[in-house]
BALUMMI-948634 format. One record per residue (C-alpha): x, y, z; chain; residue in one letter; residue number from 1. Coordinates in steps of 0.2 Angstrom, whole numbers, always signed. Example, Ala and Ser with C-alpha at 12.3 -4.5 7.8 and 13.67 -1.06 7.14 Angstrom:
2
@x: +62 | y: -22 | z: +39 | chaine: A | residu: A | num: 1
@x: +68 | y: -5 | z: +36 | chaine: A | residu: S | num: 2
% end
This chain:
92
@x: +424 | y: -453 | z: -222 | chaine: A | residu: X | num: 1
@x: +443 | y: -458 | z: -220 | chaine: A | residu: X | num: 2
@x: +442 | y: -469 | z: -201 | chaine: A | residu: X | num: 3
@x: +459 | y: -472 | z: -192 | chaine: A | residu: X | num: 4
@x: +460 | y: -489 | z: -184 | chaine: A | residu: X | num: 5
@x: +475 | y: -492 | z: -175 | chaine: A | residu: X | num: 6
@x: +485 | y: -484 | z: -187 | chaine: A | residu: X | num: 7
@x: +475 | y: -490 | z: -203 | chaine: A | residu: X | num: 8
@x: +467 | y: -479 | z: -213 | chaine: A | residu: X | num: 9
@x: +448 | y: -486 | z: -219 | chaine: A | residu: X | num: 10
@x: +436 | y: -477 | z: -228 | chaine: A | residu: X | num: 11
@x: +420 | y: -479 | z: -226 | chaine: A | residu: X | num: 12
@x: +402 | y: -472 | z: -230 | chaine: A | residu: X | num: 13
@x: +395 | y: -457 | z: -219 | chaine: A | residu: X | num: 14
@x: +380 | y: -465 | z: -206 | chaine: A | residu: X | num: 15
@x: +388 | y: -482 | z: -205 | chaine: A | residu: X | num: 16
@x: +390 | y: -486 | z: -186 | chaine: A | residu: X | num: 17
@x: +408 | y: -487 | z: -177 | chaine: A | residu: X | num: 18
@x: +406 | y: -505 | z: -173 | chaine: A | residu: X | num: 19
@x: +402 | y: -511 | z: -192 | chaine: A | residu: X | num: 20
@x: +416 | y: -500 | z: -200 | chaine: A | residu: X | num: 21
@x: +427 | y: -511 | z: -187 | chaine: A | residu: X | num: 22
@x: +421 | y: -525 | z: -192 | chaine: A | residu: X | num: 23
@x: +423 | y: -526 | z: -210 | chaine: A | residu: X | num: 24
@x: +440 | y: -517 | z: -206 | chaine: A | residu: X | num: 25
@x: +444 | y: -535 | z: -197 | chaine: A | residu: X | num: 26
@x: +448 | y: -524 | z: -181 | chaine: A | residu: X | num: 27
@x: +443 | y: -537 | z: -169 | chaine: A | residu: X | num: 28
@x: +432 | y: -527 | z: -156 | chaine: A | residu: X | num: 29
@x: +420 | y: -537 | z: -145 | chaine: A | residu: X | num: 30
@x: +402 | y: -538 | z: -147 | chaine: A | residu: X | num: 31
@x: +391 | y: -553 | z: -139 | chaine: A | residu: X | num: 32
@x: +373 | y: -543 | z: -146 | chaine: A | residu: X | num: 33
@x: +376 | y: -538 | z: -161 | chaine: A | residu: X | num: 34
@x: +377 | y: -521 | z: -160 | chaine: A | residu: X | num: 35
@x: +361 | y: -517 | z: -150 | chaine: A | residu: X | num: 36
@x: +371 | y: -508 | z: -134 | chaine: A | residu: X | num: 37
@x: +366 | y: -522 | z: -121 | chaine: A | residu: X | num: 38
@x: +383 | y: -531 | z: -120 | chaine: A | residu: X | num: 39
@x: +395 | y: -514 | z: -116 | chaine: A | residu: X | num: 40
@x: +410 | y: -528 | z: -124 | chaine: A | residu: X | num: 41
@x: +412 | y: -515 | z: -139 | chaine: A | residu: X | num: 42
@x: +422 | y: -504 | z: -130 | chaine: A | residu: X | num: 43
@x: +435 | y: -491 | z: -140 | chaine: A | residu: X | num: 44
@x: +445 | y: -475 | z: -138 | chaine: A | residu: X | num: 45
@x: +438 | y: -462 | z: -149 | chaine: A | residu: X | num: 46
@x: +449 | y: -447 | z: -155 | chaine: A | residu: X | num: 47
@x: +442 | y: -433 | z: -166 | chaine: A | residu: X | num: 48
@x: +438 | y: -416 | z: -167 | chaine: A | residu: X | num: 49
@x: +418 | y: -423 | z: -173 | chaine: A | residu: X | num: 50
@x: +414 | y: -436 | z: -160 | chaine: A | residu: X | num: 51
@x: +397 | y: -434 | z: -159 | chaine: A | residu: X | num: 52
@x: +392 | y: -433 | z: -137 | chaine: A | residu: X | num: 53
@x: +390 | y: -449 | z: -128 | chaine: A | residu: X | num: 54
@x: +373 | y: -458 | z: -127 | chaine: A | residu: X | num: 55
@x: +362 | y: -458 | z: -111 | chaine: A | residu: X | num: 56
@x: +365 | y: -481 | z: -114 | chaine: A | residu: X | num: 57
@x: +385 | y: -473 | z: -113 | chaine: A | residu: X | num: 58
@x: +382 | y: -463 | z: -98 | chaine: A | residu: X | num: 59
@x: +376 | y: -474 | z: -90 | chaine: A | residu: X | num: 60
@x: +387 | y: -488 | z: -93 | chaine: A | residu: X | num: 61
@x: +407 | y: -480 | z: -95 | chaine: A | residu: X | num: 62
@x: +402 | y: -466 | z: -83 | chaine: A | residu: X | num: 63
@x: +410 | y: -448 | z: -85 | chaine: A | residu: X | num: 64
@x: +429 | y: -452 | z: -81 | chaine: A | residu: X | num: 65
@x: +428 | y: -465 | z: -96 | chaine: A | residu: X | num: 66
@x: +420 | y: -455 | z: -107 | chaine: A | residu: X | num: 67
@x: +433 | y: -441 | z: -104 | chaine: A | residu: X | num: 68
@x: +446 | y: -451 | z: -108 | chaine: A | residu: X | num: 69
@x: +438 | y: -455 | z: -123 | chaine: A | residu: X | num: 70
@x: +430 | y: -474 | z: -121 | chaine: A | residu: X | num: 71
@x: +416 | y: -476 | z: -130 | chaine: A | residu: X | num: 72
@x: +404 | y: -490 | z: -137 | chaine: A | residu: X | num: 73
@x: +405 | y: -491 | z: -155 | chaine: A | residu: X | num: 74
@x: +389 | y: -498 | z: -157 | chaine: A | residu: X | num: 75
@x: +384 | y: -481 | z: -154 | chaine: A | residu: X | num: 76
@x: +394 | y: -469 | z: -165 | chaine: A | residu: X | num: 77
@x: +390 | y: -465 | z: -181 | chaine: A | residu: X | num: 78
@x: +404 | y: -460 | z: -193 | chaine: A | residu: X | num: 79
@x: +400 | y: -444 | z: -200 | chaine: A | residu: X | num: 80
@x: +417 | y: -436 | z: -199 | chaine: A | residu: X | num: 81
@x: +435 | y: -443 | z: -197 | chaine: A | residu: X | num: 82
@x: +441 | y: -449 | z: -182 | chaine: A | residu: X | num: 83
@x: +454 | y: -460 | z: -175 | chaine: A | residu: X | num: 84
@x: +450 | y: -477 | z: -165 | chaine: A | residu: X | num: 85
@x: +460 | y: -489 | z: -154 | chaine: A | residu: X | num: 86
@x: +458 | y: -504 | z: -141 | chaine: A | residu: X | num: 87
@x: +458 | y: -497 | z: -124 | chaine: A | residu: X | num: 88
@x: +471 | y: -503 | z: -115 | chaine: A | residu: X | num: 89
@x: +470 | y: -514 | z: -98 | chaine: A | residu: X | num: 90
@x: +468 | y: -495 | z: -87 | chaine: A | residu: X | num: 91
@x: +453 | y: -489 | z: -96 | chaine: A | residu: X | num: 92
% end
């Protein structure tokens, strides 16, 4: 699966979570527990026609008018189809 980080073209292996896939990428994204979904730091805008739907922890957390605008956590996407990923910037 082909991932577009701010601009760059990675590919990675179907299943692998949003927030690794950054990582190894060296897209610095913040992340104070590991991945789990407790720290909400791991914050990204999300564009693609096979985002799979937000996560009740998402809900929750970012709210509807976040998550409609595309801010998601990436410690909680999986890749399973391409999709392109930013920062959000300071208004989201």
């Amino acid at each position: 699966v082909v991932v577009e980080l701010e601009g760059r073209e990675v590919a990675c292996a179907k299943g692998r979570s949003l927030l690794d896939v950054c990582m190894d990428a060296a897209l610095v994204v913040g992340s104070a527990c590991g991945g789990r979904g407790i720290c909400h730091l791991c914050r990204v805008v999300v564009d693609g026609t096979s985002v799979p739907a937000a996560t009740t922890l998402e809900q929750r957390v970012l709210g509807n008018v976040l998550i409609a605008k595309g801010v998601r956590l990436a410690c909680r996407i999986v890749v399973d189809a391409p999709m392109r990923v930013r920062r959000p910037t300071v208004n989201e």
